[in-house]
C-alpha positions as CSV (number, residue, x, y, z in Angstrom):
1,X,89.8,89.8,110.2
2,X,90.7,93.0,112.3
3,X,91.0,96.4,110.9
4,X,94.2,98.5,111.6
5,X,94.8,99.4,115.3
6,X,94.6,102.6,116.6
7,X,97.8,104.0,115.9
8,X,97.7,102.8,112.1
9,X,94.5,104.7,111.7
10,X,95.8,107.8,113.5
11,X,99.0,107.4,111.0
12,X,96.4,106.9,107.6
13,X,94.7,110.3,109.3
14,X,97.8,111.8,109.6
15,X,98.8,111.1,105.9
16,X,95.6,112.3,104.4
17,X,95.5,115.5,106.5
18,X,98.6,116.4,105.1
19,X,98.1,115.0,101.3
20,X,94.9,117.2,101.6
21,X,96.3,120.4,103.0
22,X,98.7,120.1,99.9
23,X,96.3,119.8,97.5
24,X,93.9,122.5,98.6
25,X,96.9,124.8,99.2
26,X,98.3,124.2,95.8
27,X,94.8,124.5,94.0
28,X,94.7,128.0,96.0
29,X,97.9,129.2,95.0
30,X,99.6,126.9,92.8
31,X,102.2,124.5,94.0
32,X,105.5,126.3,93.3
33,X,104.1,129.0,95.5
34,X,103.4,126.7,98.6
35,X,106.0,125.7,101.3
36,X,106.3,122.7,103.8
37,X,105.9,124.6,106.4
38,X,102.0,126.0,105.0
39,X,101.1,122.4,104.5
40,X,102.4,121.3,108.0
41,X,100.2,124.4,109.6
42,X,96.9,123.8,107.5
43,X,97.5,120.0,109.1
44,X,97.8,121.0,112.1
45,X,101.3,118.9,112.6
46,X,104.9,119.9,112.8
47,X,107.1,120.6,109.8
48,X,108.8,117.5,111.2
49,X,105.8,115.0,110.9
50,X,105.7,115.7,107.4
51,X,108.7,114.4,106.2
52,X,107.4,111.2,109.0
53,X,105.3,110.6,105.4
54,X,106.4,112.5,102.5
55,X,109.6,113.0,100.7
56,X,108.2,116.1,99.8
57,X,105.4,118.4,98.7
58,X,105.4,116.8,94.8
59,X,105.2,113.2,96.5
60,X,102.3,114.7,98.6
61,X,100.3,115.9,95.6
62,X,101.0,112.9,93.4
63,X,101.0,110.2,96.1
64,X,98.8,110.7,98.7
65,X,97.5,107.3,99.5
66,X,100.3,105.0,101.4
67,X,100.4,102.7,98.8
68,X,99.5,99.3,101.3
69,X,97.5,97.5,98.2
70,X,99.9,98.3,95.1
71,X,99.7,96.4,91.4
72,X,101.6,93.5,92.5
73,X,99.7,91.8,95.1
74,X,95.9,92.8,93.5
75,X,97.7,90.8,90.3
76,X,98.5,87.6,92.2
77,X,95.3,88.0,94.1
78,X,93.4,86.9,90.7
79,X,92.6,83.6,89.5
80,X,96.2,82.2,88.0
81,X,93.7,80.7,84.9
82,X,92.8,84.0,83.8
83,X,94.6,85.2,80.5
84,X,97.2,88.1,81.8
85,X,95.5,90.8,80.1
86,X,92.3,89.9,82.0
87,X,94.4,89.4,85.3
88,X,95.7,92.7,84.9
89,X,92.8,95.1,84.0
90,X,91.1,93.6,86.9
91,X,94.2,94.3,89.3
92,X,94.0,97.8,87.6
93,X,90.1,98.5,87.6
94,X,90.4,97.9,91.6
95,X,93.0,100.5,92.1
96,X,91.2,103.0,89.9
97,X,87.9,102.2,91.4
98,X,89.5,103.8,94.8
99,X,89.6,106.6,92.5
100,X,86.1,107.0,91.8
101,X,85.3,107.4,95.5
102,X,86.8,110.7,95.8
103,X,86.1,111.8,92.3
104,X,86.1,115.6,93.2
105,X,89.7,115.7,95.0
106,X,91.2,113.4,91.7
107,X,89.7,116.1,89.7
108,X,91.2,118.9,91.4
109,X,94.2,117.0,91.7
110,X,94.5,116.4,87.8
111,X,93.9,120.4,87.5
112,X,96.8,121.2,89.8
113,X,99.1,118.9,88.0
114,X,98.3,120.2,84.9
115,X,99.5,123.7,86.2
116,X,102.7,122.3,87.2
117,X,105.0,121.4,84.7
118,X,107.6,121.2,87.3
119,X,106.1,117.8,87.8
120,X,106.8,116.1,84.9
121,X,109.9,114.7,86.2
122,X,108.4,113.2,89.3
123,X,105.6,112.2,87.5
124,X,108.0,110.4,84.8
125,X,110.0,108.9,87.7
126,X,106.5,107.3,89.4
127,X,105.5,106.4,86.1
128,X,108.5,104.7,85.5
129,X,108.6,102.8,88.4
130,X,105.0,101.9,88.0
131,X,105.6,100.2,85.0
132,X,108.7,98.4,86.3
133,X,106.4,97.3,89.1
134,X,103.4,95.9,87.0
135,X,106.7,94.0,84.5
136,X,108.0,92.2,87.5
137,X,104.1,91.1,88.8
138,X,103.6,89.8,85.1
139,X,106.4,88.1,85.1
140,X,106.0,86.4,87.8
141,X,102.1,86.1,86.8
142,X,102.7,84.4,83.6
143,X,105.8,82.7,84.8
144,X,107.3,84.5,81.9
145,X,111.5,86.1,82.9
146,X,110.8,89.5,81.8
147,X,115.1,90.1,81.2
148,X,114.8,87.2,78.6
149,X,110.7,87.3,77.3
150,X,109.4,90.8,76.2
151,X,106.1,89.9,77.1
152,X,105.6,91.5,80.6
153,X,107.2,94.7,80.1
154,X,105.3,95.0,76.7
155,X,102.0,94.8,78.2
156,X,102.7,97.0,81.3
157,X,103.7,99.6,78.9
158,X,100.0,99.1,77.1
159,X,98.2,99.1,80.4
160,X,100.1,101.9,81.9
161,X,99.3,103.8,78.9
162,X,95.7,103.2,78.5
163,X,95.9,104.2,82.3
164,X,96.9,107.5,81.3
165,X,94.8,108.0,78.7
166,X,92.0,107.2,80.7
167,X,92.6,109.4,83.5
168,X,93.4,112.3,81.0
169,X,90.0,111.8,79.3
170,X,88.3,111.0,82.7
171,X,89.6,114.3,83.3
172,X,88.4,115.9,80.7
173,X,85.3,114.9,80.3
174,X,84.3,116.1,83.9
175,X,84.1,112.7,85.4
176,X,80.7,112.2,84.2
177,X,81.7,108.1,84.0
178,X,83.3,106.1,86.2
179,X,87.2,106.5,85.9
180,X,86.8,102.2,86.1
181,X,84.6,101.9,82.8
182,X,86.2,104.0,81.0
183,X,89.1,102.1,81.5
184,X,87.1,98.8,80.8
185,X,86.5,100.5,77.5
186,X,90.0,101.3,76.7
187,X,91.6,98.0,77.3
188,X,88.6,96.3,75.0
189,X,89.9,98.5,72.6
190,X,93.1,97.5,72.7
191,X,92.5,94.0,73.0
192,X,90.2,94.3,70.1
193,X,93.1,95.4,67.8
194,X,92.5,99.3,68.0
195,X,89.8,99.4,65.4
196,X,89.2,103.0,64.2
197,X,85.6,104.3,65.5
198,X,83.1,104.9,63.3
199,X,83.2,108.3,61.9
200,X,80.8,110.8,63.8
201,X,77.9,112.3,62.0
202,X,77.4,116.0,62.5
């Protein structure tokens, strides 16, 4: 199989030049405080090209991969024997592993976010149609009609979630574990029942 031509990989370049120029900008000086026209400059493009990629400097900060390899196809990439839980942590632990290979810009990103509550609608809106996303991939996973069978929505709300969670603790906790074991260890909880921990000794 061939990799993406030349003018797809200039475009990828292009994106991430100008998702990173955000990101570094708005850990400098917050995000409400930086402009199009700073990030276009510290990319080295015209204030034109950006909107070529972004909607925006929010979608910039929050979404700065292109999104070719979303939920849905990872999901119907797995074995169709696999219980849909399974199925779906493994579509999920693939996406977060791309995480994990750029632990120190998530990081920084999940610190910049935090210091933006102006973000909270955007970040409701992607969540929201993340979660539609991962319903219609289950349904058509399990074969299940998610307008008539609660089932698919149900667990994408779960999994998005214990996605969340994850990150925030991930976060947290300074990255010292992969963001994808973590999550392993969240959805065996869930799956599991939620049993309380055992208490910690001082």
């Amino acid at each position: 199989m061939t990799g993406p031509g030349l003018r797809e990989r200039k475009k990828r370049d292009t994106r991430a030049a100008l998702a990173r120029a955000t990101l570094d900008l708005a850990a400098e000086h917050g995000l409400a405080e930086v402009t199009v026209e700073q990030i276009a400059a510290r990319a080295g493009v015209s204030y034109r090209t950006f909107f070529n990629y972004f909607s925006g400097k929010e979608e910039a900060l929050l979404r700065p991969d292109d999104g070719d390899v979303t939920f849905a196809p990872r999901l119907l990439a797995q074995d169709p024997s696999l219980p849909p839980l399974e199925a779906a942590r493994r579509a999920l632990r693939e996406q977060l592993a791309v995480l994990d290979e750029d632990q120190a810009g998530w990081r920084l990103r999940l610190t910049v976010i935090a210091a933006a509550p102006e973000l909270l609608p955007r970040l409701m809106e992607i969540g929201s149609a993340g979660e539609r996303e991962m319903t219609e991939a289950l349904g058509e996973f399990t074969g299940l009609d998610p307008a008539r069978e609660p089932y698919p929505a149900l667990l994408a709300a779960v999994l998005g979630c214990a996605v969340r969670v994850t990150l925030a603790h991930w976060h947290a906790a300074g990255a010292a574990r992969p963001l994808a074991a973590l999550f392993d260890d969240a959805v065996d909880t869930l799956a599991a029942g939620l049993p309380a921990p055992a208490p910690q000794i001082p």
